[in-house]
C-alpha positions in Angstrom: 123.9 119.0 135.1 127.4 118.6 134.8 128.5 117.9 130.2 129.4 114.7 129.7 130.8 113.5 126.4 128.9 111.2 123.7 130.3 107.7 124.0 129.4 108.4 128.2 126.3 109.2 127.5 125.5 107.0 124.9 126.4 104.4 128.0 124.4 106.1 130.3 120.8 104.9 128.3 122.4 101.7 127.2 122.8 100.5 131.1 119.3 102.3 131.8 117.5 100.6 128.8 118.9 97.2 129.8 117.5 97.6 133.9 114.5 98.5 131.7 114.6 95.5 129.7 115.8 92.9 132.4 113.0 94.5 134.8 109.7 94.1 132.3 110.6 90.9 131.0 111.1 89.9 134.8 108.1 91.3 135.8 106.2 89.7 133.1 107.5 86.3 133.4 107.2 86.1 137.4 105.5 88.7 138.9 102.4 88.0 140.4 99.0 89.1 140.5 98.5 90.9 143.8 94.8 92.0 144.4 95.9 94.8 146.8 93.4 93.5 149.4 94.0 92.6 153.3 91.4 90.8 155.1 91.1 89.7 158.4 88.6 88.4 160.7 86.2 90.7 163.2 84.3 88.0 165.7 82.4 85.6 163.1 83.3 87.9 160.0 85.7 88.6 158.0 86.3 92.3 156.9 88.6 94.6 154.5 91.7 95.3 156.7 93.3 96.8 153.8 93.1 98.4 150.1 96.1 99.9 148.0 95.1 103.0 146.8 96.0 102.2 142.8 94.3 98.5 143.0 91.3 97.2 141.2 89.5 96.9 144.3 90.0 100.7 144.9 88.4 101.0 141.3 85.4 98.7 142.3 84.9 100.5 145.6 85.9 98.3 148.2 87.0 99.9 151.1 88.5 99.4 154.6 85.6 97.7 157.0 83.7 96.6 154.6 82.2 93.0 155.3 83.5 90.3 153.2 80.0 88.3 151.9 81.5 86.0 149.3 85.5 85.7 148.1 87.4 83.5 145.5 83.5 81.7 144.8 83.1 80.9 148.4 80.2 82.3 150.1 81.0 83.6 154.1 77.5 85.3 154.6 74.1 84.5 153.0 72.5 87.8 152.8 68.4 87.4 153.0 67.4 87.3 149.5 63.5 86.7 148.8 62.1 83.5 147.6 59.6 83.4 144.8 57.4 81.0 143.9 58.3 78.2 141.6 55.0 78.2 139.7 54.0 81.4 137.3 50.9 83.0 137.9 47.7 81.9 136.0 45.6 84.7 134.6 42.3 84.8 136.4 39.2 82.6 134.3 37.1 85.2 134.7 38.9 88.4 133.6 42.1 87.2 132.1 44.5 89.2 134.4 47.8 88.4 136.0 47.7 88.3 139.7 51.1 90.7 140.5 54.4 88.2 141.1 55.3 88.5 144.3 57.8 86.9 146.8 56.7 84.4 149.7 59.3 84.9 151.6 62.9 85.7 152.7 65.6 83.1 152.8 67.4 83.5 155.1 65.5 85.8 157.2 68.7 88.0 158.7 72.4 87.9 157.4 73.4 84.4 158.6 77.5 82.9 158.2 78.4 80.5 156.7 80.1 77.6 158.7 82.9 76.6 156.4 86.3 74.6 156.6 88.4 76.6 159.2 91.8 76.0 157.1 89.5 76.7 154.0 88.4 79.9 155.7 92.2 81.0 157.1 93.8 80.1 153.4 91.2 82.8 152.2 91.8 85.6 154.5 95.5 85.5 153.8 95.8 85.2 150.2 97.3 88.1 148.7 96.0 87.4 145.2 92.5 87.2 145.6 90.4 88.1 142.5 87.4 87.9 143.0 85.1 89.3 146.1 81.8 90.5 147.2 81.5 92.9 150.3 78.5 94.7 152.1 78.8 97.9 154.4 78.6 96.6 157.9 75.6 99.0 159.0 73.7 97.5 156.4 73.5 94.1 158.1 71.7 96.1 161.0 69.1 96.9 158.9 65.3 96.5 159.5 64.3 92.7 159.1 62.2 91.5 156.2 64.4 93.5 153.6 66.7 91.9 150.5 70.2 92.7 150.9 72.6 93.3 148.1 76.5 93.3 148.4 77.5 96.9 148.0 80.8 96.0 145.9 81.6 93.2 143.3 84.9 93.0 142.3 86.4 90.6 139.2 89.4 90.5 137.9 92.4 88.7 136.5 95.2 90.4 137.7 97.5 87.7 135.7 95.8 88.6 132.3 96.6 92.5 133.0 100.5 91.6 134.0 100.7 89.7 130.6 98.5 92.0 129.1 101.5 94.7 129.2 103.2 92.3 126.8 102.3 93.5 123.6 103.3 97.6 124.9 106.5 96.2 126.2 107.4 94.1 122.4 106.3 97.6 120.9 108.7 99.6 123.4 111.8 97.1 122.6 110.7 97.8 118.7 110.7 101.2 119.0 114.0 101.1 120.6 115.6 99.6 117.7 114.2 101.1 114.9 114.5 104.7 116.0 118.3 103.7 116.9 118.5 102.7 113.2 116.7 105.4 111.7 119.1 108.3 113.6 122.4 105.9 113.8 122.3 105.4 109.7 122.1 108.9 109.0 118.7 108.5 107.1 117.5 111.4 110.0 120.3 113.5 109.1 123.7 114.5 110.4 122.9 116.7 112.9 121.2 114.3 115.3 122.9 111.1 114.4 124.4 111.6 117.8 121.5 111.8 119.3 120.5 107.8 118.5 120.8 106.2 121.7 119.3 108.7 123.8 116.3 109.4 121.8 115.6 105.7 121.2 115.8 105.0 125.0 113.7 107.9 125.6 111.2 107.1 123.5 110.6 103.9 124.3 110.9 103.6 128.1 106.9 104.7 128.7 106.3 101.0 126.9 109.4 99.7 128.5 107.7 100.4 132.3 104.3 99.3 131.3 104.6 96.0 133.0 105.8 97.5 136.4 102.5 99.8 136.8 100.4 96.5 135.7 101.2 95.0 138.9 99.5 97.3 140.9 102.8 96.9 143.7 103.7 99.8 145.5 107.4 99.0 145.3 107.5 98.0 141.6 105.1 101.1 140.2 108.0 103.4 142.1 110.7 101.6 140.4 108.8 102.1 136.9 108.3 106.2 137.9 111.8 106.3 138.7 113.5 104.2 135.6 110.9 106.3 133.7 112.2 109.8 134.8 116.1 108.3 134.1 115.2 107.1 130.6 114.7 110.8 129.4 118.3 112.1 131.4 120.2 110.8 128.7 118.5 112.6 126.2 118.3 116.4 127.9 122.0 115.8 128.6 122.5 115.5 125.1 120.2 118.4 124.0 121.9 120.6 126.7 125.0 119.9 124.7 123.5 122.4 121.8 122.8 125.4 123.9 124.8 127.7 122.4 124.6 130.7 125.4 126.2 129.2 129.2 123.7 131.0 131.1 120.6 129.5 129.6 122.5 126.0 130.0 122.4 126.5 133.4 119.3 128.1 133.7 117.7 125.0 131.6 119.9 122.5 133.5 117.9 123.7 136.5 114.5 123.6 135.3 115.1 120.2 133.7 116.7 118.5 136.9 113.7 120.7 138.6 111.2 118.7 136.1 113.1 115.4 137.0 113.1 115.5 140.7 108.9 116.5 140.4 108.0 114.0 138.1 110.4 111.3 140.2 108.2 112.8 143.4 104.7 112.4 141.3 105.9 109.2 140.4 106.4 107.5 143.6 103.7 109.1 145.9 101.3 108.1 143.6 102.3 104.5 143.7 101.4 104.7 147.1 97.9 106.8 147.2 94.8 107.3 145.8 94.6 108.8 142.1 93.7 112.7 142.3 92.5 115.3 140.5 95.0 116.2 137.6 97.9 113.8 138.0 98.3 111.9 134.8 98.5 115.5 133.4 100.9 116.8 135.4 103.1 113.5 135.5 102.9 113.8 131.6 104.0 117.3 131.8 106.9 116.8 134.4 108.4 113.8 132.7 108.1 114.8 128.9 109.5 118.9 129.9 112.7 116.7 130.8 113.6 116.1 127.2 111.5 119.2 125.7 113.3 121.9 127.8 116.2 121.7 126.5 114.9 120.6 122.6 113.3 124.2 122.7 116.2 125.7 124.5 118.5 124.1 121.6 116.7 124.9 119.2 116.5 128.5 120.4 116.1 131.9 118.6 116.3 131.4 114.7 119.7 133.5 114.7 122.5 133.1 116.1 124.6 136.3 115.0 124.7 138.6 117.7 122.7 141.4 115.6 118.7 141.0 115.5 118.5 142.1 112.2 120.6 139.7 110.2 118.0 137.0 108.4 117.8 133.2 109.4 119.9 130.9 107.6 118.1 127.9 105.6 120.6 125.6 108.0 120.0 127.1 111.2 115.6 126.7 110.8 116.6 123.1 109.4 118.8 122.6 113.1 116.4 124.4 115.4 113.4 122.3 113.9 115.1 119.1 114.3 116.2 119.7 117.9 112.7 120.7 119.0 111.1 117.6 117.1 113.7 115.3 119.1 112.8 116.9 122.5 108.8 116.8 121.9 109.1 113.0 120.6 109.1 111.3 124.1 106.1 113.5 125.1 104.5 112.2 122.4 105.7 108.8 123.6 104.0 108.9 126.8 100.5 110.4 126.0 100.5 107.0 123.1 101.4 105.1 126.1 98.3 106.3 128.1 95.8 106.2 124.9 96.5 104.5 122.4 98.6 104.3 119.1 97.7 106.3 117.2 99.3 110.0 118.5 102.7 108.1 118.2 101.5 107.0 114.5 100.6 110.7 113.9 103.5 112.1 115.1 106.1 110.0 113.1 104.0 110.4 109.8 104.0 114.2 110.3 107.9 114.0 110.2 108.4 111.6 107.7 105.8 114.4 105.5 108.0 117.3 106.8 111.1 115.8 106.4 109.6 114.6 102.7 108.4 118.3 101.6 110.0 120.5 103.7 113.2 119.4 105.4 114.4 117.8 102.3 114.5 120.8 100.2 116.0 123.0 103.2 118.7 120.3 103.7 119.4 120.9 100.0 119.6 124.9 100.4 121.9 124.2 103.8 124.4 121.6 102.1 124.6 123.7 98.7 125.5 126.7 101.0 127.9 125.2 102.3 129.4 123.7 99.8 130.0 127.0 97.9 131.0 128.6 101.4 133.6 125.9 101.7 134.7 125.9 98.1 135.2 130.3 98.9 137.6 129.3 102.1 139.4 127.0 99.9 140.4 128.8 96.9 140.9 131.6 99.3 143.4 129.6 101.5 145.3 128.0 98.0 145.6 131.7 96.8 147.2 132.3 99.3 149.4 129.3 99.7 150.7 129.9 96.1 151.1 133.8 97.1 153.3 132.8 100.0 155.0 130.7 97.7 155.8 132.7 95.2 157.1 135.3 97.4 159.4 133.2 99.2 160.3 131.4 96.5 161.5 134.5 93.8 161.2 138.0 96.0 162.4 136.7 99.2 165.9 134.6 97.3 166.3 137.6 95.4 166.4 140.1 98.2 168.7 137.6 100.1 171.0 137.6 97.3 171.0 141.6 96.8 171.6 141.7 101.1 174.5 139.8 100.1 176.0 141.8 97.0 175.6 145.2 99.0 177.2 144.1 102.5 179.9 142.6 100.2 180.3 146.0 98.3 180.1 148.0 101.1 177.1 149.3 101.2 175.4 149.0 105.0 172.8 151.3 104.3 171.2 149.3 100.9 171.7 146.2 102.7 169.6 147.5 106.0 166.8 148.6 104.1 167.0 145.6 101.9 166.7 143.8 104.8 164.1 145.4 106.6 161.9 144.8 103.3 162.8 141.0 103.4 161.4 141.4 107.0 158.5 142.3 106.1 157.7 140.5 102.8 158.3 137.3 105.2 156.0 138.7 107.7 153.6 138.9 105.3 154.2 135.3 104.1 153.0 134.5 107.2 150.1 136.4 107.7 148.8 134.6 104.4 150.5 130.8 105.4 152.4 130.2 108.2 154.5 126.9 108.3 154.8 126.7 111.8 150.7 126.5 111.7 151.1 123.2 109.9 154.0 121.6 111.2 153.1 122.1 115.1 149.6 123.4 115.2 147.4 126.7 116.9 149.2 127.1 119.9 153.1 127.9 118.9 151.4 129.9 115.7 149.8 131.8 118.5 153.0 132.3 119.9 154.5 133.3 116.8 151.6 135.7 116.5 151.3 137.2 119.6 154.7 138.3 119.9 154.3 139.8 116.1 151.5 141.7 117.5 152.9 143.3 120.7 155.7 144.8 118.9 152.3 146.6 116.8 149.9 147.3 119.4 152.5 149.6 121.7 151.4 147.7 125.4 151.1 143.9 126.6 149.7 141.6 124.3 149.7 138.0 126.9 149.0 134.4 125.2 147.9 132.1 128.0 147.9 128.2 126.4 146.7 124.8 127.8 146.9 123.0 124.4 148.0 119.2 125.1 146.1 117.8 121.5 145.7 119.5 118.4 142.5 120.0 116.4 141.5 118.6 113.0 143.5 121.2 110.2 140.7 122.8 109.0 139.6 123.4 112.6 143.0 125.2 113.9 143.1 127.1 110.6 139.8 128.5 111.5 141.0 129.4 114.9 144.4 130.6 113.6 142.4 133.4 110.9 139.9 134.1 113.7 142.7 135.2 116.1 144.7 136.6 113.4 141.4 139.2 112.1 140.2 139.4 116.3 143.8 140.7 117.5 144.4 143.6 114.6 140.9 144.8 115.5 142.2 144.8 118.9 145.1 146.6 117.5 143.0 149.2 115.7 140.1 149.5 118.0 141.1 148.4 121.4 144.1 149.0 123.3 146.5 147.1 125.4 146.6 145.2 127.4 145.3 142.0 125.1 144.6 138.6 126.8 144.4 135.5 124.4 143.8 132.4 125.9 143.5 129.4 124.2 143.0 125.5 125.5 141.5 122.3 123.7 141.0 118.6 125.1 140.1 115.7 123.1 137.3 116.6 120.7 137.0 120.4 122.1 139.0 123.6 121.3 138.3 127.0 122.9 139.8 130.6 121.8 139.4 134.2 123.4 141.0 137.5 123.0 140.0 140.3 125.3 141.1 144.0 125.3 140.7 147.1 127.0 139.3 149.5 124.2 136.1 151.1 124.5 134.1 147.8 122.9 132.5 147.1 120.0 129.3 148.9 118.5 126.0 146.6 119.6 125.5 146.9 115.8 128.4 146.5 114.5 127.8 142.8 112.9 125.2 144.1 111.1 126.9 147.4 109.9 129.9 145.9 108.8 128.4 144.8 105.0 127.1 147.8 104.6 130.2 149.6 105.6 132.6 147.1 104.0 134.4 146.3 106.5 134.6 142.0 106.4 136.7 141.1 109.1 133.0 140.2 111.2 131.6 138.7 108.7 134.9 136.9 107.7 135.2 135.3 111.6 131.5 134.2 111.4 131.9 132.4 107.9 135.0 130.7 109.4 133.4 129.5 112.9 129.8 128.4 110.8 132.4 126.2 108.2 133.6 124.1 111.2 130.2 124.3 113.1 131.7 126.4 116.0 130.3 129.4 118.5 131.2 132.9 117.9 130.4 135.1 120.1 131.6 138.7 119.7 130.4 141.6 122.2 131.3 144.6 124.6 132.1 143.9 128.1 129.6 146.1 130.4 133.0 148.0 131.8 134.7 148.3 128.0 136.1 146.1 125.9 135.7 144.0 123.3 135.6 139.6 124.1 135.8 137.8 120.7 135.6 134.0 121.8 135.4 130.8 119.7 134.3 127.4 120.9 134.4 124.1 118.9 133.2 120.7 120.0 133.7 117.2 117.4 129.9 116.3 116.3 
């Protein structure tokens, strides 16, 4: 599935939920009852031509062939039915007993038809909204004489009640819709899935949404309700897909999700059109809710997301991962309410709103404090070293300037050279703690600046390859300016030339990678580095996890070391 941005997808369920909405009301204001019945006339009687396999008449047991005894509360073939006699039986005078009850006759004697009205007769066999009907086997008017004959199927129903029926589900799908909209667009759900509003709201209330369209009992318009079903929960996974971290299992769960789609889509329709079997609701329950599950789970994914399997969960990471698989497993939850009754749906949302009250809460609390004191770290950290930079360039770097001066004017080329080279490198290190260009024109001609500081260090190539046509928010590109800065000396010290850094945003994205040739980085080496002291690791991961990016540091399988950085606006 190919990544679309919010505001497209956010589209995306707001032109599906309105087809949704324009469709049921439709569908319950004018569609009409059909009874999924065909008759036609055989010589003097009129038999089942027809029956849809998902109809009430397929419930009651009509079937093709049968013979049509009574429709609509017109009778088309008395059936012999015995006649008893219209005075009770007197005990005897003698003993007291009941003589046994017992018919005197048959009336009529065989299966006779009724001579009725020939428009009367052609109005019924063509009506496609027939709803009520009484039918017989035809062997079974062969029978022996002198026998009462039963119709083998009775069928009532108001189809029109069952259309409007689908009301009250349809006003609780358009409620849903707006409150769980509210409830994740306000914030009250939390930050993380506020983007998430649309999508989940459509999803969630599109089984209630299509409820109308199976009531009908059409072919045509249960296939549209499968399909509109199945495109309710797209929105949704696209979004989900958006917060899996690793590319490969996007595409692996881009596959099984569109895999899901397509199945339930096929479920969907082919049982429009056939009888019910053996498993389906199960399986169409499990096809349609994997849609948005799949790729909950796969957001939500492993508690840790530092490339070393021993570091421990953060309390913001469980708080994340439990909210995206809670989003993905709503709609599920949706659709088995839809089949039942209320009260999973009830259940569910009252298990969050507890969770959220006694467990999320406090985590939320851990997270945001966290935070805060990691943010408060990178701030003083990035002040001391403004006023650092400051100072030097302010009083050491005017001073040396001044002596460079005095000693080329007194003569003295060698003082002045090595003053020099020491104002070189006192301003090199004012940039390494704040570079001005970084500022004024942003990551990628600070990269530049970099880069070419670098290659004169690392002794071989070091190539910057840019695509950079908008700039980040600040605290974003200083991130990726301190990432690249820590990522290319440990390229310096560890690796070896040649050094590729690449770096490209668009609007609301940024991307960074720097790749060597060295041998590669210890597998272990993130979860060494704190005991070892060395912080430059631990310092990139702090920095990505303050603007909510991806590290991902490793060891290509050939040598080398890939440090890359990705960013997207939440």
């Amino acid at each position: 599935m190919d990544r679309l941005d919010q505001r497209t997808r956010d589209r995306l369920a707001a032109a599906i939920v309105g087809v949704a909405l324009v469709v049921g009301l439709a569908t319950i204001a004018f569609a009409r009852y059909e009874s999924g019945i065909r008759l036609t006339t055989s010589g003097e009687h009129v038999v089942v031509a027809e029956v849809q396999p998902r109809s009430v008449a397929t419930q009651h047991g009509v079937r093709p062939g049968m013979v049509v005894t009574e429709v609509e509360g017109v009778t088309l073939v008395r059936l012999p039915q015995f006649v008893w006699p219209q005075a009770e039986p007197t005990p005897h005078p003698e003993t007291g007993e009941y003589p046994p009850y017992e018919p005197i006759g048959l009336e009529p004697a065989t299966p006779t038809v009724v001579d009725i009205d020939p428009t009367l007769r052609t109005a019924l066999v063509t009506s496609n909204s027939i709803s009520r009907l009484m039918a017989i086997e035809p062997w079974l008017l062969d029978g022996p004489p002198g026998e009462e004959m039963h119709p083998s199927v009775e069928m009532w129903d108001d189809g029109q009640d069952r259309i409007s029926g689908s009301l009250p589900w349809f006003v609780l799908g358009a409620a849903l819709l707006a409150l769980v909209w509210w409830w994740l667009a306000s914030g009250r759900a939390g930050g993380r899935v506020r983007n998430l509003a649309a999508p989940l709201a459509v999803a969630t209330a599109m089984p209630f949404l299509t409820r109308p369209l199976d009531a009908t009992w059409s072919v045509p318009l249960m296939s549209l309700g499968a399909v509109i079903l199945v495109l309710g929960m797209l929105p949704l996974a696209l979004a989900l897909l958006e917060h899996v971290e690793d590319e490969r299992d996007r595409r692996l769960v881009s596959i099984a999700t569109a895999a899901c789609a397509v199945g339930a889509v096929v479920i969907g329709v082919a049982a429009a059109g056939n009888a019910p079997w053996s498993g389906e609701g199960v399986a169409r329950w499990a096809l349609v809710g994997a849609v948005p599950l799949i790729p909950g789970l796969a957001a939500a994914g492993p508690i840790s997301r530092s490339p070393d399997a021993g570091s421990s969960p953060s309390s913001g990471r469980l708080l994340e991962s439990t909210e995206y698989a809670v989003v993905g497993a709503t709609p599920a939850v949706a659709l088995v309410t839809d089949g039942l009754s209320l009260y999973p749906l009830v259940l569910w949302f009252g298990l969050i709103l507890l969770a959220g009250r006694f467990t999320i809460r406090p985590l939320a609390r851990i997270a945001s404090r966290a935070a805060l004191q990691r943010d408060l770290v990178v701030a003083a950290t990035e002040a001391e070293r403004a006023r650092v930079a400051a100072d030097i360039h302010d009083d050491a770097l005017q001073e040396l300037t001044l002596l460079v001066h005095r000693l080329d004017a007194a003569g003295d080329a060698e003082g002045a050279d090595i003053a020099r080279t020491v104002s070189d490198r006192l301003r090199a290190i004012c940039g390494d703690l704040r570079l001005p260009i970084l500022d004024d024109l942003g990551v990628g001609p600070a990269l530049d600046w970099l880069v070419l500081r670098i290659e004169r260090l690392a002794g071989g190539e070091v190539r910057l390859e840019r695509s950079d046509g908008t700039r980040p928010p600040a605290d974003v590109e200083l991130a990726f300016f301190r990432v690249a800065q820590e990522a290319l000396a440990n390229a310096v010290k560890h690796g070896r030339p040649p050094i590729v850094v690449r770096y490209s945003t668009t609007d609301g994205a940024a991307s960074l990678s720097i790749d060597d040739a060295g041998p590669g980085i210890a597998p272990d080496a993130s979860e060494r580095a704190d005991r070892a002291g060395h912080f430059g690791l631990l310092n990139m991961e702090q920095r990505a996890e303050a603007i909510g990016a991806i590290l991902d540091v490793r060891r290509w399988p050939a040598g080398g070391t890939h440090v890359a950085l990705e960013w997207r606006a939440r």
